[in-house]
N, CA, C and O atoms as a GROMACS GRO file, in nm:
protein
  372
    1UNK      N    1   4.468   2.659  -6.505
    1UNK     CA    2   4.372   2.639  -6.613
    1UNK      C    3   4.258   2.741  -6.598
    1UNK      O    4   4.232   2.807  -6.497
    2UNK      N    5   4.204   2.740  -6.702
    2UNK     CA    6   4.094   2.905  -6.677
    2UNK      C    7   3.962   2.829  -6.685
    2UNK      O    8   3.944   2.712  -6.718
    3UNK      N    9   3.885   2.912  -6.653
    3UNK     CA   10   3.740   2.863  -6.613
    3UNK      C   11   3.620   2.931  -6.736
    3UNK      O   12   3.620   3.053  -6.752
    4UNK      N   13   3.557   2.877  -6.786
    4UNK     CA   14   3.501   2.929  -6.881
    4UNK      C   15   3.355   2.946  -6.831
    4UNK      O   16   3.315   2.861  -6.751
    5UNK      N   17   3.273   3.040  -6.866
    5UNK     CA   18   3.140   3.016  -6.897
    5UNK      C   19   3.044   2.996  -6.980
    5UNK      O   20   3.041   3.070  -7.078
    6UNK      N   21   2.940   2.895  -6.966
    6UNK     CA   22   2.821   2.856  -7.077
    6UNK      C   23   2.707   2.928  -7.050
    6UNK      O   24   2.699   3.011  -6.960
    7UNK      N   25   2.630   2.903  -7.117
    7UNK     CA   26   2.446   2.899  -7.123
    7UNK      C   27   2.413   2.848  -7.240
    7UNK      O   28   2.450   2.856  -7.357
    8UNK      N   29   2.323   2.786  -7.167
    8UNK     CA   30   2.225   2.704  -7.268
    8UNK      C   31   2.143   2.770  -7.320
    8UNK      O   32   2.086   2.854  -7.251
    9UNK      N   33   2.104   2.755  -7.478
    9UNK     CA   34   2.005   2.822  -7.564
    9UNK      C   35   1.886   2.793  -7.506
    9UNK      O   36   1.802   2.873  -7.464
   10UNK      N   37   1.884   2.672  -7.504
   10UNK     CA   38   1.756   2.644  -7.491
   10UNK      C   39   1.662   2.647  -7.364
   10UNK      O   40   1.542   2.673  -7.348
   11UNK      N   41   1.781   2.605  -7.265
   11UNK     CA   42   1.679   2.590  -7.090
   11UNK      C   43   1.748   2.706  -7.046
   11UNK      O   44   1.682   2.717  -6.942
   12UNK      N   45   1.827   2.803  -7.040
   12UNK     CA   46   1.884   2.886  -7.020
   12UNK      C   47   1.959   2.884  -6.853
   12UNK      O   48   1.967   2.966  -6.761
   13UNK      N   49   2.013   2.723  -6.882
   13UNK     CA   50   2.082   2.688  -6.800
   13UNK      C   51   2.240   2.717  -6.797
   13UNK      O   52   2.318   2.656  -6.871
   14UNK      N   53   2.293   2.848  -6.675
   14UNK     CA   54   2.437   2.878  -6.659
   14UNK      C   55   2.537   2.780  -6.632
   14UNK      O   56   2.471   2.680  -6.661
   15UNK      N   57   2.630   2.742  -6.602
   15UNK     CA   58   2.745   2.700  -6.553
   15UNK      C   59   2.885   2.684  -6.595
   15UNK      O   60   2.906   2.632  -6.704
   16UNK      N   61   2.963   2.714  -6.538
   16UNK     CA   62   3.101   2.734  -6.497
   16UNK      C   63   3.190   2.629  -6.519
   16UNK      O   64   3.180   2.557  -6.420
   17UNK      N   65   3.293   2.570  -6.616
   17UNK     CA   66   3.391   2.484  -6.598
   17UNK      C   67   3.481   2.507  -6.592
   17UNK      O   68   3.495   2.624  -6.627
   18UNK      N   69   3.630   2.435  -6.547
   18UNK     CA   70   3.764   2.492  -6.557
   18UNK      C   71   3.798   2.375  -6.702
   18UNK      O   72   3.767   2.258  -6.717
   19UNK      N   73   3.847   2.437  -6.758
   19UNK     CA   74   3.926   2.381  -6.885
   19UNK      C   75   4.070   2.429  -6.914
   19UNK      O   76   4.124   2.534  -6.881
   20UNK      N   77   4.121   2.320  -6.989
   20UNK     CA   78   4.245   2.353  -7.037
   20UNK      C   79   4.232   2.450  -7.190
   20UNK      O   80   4.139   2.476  -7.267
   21UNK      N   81   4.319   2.471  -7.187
   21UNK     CA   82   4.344   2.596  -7.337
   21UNK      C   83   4.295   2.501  -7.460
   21UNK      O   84   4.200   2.519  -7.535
   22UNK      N   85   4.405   2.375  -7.458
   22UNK     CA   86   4.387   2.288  -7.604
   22UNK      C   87   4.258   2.236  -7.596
   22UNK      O   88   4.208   2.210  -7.706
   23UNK      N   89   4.148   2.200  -7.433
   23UNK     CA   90   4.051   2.134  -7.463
   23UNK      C   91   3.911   2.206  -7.546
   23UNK      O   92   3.858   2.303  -7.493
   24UNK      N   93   3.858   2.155  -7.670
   24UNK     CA   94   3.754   2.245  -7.743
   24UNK      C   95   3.603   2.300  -7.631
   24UNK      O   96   3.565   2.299  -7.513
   25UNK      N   97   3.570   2.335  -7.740
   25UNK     CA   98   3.438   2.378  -7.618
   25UNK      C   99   3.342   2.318  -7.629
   25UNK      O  100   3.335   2.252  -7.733
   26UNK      N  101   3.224   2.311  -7.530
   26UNK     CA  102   3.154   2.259  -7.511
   26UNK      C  103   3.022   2.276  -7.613
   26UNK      O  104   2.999   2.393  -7.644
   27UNK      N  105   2.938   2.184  -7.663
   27UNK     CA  106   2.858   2.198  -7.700
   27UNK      C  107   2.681   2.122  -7.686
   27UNK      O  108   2.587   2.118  -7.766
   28UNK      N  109   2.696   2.081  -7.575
   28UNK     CA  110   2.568   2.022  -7.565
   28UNK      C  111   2.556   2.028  -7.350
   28UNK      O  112   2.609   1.974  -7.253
   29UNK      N  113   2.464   2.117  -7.376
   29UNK     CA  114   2.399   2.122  -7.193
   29UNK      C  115   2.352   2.024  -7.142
   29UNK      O  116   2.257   1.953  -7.175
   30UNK      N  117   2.463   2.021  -7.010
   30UNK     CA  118   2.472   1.871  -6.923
   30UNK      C  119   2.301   1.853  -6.856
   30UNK      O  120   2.265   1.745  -6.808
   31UNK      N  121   2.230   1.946  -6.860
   31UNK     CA  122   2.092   1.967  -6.829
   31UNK      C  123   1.961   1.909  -6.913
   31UNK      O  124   1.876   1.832  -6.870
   32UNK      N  125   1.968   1.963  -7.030
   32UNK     CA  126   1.855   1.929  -7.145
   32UNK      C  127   1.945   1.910  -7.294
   32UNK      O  128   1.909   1.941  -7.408
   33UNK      N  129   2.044   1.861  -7.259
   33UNK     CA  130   2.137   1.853  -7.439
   33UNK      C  131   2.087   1.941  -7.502
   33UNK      O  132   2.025   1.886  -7.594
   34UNK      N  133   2.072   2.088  -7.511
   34UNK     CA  134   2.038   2.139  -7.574
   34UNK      C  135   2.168   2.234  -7.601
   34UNK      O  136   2.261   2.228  -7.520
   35UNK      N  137   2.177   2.320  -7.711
   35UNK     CA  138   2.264   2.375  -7.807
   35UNK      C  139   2.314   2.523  -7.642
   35UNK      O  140   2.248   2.599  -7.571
   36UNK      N  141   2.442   2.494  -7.655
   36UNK     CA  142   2.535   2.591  -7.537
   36UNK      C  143   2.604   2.701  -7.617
   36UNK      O  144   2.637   2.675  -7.733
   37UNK      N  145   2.628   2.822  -7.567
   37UNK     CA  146   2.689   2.897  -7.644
   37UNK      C  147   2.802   2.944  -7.509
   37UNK      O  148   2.777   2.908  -7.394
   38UNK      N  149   2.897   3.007  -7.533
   38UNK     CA  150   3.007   3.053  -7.446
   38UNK      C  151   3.014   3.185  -7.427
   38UNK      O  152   3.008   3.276  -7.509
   39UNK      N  153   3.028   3.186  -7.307
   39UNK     CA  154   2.994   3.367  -7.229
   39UNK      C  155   3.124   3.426  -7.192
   39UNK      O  156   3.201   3.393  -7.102
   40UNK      N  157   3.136   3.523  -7.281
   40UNK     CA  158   3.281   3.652  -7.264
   40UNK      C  159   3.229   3.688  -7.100
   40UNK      O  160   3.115   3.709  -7.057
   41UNK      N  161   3.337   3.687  -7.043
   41UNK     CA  162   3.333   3.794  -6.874
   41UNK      C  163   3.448   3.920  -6.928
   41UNK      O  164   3.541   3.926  -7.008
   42UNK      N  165   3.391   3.995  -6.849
   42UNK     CA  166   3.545   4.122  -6.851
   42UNK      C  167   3.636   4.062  -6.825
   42UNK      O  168   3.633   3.946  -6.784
   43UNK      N  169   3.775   4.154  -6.852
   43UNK     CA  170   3.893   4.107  -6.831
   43UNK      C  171   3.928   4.153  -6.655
   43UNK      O  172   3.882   4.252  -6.599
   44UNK      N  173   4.028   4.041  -6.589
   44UNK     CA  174   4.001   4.060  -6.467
   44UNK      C  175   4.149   4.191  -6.438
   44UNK      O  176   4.170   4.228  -6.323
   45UNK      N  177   4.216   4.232  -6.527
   45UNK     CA  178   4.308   4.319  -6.486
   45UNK      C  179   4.297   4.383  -6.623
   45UNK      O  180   4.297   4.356  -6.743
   46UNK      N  181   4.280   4.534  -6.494
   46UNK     CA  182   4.280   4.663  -6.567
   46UNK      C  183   4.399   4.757  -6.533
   46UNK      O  184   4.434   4.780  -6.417
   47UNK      N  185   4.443   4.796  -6.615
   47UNK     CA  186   4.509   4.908  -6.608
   47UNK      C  187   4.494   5.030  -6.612
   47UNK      O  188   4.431   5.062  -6.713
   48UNK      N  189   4.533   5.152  -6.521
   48UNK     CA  190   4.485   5.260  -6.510
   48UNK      C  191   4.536   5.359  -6.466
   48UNK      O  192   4.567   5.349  -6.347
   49UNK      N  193   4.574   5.516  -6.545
   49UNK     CA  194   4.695   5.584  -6.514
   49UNK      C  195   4.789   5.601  -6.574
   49UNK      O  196   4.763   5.584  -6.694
   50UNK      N  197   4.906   5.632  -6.557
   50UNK     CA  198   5.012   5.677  -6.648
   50UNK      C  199   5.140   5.577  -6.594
   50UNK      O  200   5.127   5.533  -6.479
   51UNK      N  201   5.202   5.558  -6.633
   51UNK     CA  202   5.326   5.460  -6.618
   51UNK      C  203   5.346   5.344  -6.692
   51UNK      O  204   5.449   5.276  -6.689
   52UNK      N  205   5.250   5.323  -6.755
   52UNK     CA  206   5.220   5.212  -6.816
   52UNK      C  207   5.263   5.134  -7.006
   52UNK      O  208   5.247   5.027  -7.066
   53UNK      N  209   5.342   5.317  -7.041
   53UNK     CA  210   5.361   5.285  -7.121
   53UNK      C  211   5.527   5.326  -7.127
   53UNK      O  212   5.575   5.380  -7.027
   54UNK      N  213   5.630   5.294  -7.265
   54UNK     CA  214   5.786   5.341  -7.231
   54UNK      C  215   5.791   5.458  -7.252
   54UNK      O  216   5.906   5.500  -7.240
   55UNK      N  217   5.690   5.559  -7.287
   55UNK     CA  218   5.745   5.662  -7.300
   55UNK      C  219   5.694   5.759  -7.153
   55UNK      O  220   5.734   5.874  -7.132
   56UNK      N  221   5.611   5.693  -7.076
   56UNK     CA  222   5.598   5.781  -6.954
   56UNK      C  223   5.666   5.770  -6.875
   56UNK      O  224   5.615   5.821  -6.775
   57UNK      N  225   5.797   5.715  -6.845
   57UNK     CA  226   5.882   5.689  -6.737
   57UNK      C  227   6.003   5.757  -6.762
   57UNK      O  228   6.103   5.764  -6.691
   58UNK      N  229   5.974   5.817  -6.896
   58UNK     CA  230   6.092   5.911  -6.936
   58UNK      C  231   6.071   6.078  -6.986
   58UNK      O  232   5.975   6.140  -7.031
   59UNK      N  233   6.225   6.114  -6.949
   59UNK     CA  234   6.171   6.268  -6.932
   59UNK      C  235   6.180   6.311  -7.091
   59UNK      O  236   6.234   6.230  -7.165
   60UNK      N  237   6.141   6.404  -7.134
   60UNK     CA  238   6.119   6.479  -7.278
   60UNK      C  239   6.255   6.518  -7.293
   60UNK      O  240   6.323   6.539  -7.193
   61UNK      N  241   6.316   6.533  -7.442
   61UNK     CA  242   6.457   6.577  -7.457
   61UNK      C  243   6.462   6.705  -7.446
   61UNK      O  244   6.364   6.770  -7.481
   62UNK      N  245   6.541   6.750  -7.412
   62UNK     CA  246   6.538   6.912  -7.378
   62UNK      C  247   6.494   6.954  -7.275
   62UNK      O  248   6.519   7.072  -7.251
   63UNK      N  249   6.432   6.896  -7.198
   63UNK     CA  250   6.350   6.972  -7.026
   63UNK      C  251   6.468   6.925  -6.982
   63UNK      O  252   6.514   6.818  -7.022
   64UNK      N  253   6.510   6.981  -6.919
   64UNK     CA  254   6.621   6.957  -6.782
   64UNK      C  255   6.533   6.997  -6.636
   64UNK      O  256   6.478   7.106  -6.624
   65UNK      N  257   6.531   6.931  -6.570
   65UNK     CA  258   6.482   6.945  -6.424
   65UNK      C  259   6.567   6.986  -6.305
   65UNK      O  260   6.646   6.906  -6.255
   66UNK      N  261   6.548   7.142  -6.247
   66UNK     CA  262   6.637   7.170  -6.212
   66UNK      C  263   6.678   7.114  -6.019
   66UNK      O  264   6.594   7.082  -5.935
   67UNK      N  265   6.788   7.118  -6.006
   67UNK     CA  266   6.817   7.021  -5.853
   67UNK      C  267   6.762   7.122  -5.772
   67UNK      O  268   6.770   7.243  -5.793
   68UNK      N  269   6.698   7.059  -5.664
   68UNK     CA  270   6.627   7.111  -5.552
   68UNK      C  271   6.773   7.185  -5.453
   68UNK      O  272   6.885   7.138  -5.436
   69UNK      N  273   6.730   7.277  -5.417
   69UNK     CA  274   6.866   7.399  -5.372
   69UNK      C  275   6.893   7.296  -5.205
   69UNK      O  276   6.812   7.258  -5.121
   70UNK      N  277   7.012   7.284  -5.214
   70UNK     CA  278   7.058   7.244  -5.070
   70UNK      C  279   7.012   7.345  -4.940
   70UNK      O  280   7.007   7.468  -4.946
   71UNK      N  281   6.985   7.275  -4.844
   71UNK     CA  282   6.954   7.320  -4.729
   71UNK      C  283   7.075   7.393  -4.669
   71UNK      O  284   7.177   7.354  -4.725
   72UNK      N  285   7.094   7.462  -4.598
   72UNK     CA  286   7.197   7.515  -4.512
   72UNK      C  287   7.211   7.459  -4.409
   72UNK      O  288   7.113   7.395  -4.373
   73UNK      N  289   7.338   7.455  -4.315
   73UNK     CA  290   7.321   7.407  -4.221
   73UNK      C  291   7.280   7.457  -4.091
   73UNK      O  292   7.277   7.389  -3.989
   74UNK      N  293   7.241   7.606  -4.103
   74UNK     CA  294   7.153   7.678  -4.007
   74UNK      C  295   7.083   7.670  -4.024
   74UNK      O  296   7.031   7.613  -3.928
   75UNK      N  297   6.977   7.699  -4.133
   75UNK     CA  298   6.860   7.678  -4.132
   75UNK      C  299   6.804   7.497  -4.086
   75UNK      O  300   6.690   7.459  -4.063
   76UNK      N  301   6.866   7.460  -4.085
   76UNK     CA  302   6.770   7.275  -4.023
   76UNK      C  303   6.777   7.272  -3.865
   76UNK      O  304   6.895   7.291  -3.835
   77UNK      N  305   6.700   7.257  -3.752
   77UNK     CA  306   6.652   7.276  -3.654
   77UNK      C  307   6.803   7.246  -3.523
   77UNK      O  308   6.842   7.311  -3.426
   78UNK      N  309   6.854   7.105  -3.594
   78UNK     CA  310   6.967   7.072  -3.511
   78UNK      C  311   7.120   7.187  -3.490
   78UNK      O  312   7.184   7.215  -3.389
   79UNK      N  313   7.136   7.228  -3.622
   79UNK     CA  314   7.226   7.346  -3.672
   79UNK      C  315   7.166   7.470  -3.584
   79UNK      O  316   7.242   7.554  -3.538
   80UNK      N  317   7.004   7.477  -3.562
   80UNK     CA  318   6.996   7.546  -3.490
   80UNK      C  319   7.020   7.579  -3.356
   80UNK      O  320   7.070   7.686  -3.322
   81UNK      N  321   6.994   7.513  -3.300
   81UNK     CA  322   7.008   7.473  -3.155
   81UNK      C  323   7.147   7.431  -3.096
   81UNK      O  324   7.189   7.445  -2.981
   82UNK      N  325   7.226   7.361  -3.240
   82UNK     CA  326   7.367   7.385  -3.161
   82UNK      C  327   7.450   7.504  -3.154
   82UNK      O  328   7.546   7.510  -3.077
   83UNK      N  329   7.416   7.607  -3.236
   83UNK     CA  330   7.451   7.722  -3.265
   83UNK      C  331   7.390   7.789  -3.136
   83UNK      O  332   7.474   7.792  -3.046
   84UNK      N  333   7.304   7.828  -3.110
   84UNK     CA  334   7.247   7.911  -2.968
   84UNK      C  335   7.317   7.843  -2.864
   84UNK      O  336   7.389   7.926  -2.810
   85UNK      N  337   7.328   7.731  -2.811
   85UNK     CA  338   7.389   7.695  -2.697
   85UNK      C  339   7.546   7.699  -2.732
   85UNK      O  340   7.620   7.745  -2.645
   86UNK      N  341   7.607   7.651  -2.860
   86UNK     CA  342   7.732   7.723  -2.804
   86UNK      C  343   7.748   7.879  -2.806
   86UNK      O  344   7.857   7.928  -2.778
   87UNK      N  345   7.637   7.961  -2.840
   87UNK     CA  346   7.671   8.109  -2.847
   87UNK      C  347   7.652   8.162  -2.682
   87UNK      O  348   7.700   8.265  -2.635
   88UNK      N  349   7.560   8.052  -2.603
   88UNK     CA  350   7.518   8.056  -2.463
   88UNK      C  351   7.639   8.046  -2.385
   88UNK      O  352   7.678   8.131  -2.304
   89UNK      N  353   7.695   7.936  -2.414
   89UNK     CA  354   7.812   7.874  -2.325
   89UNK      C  355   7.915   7.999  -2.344
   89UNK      O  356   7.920   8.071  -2.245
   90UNK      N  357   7.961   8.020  -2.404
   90UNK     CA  358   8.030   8.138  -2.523
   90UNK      C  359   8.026   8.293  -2.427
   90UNK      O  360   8.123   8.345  -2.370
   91UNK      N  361   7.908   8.335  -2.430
   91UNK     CA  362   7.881   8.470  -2.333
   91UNK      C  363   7.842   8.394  -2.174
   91UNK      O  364   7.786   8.485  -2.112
   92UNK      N  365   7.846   8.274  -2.087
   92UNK     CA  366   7.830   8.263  -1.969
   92UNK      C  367   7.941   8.257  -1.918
   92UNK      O  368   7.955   8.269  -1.796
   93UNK      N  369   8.067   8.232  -2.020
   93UNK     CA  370   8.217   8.196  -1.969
   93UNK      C  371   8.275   8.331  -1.939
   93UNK      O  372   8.391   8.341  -1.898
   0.00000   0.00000   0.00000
């Protein structure tokens, strides 16, 4: 259930209730019965950024994105190192 806020016109007395949706609102301050009006708060979720809508999660027709080029297997550190030691073993024999 959501929590609403008042103030009073008249004593400019705040407070906070939780209410249900169907229950109406309040109109007379539990303080001095005097005339209450109901206080907007910001909204507690914001959104912010890009993703948020269907067309940002998709790519434009016609751009093709091209594939990132495969690695070799010499060039990556392990390919390296097994390559020198068997070229080691290779010329110690």
């Amino acid at each position: 259930m959501p929590t609403y806020a008042y103030a009073c016109k008249d004593c400019s007395h705040n407070f906070e209730i939780v209410q249900s949706f169907t229950d109406g609102s309040l109109t007379s301050c539990p303080e001095c019965q005097g005339t209450l009006r109901k206080k907007f708060n910001s909204v507690g979720v914001v959104f912010k950024g890009s993703g948020f809508y269907r067309t940002d999660s998709r790519q434009a027709k016609g751009s093709a994105v091209a594939p990132a080029p495969a690695a070799t297997p010499a060039a990556t550190p392990a390919a390296a190192s097994a390559s020198a030691s068997a070229s080691a073993s290779a010329s110690a024999s």
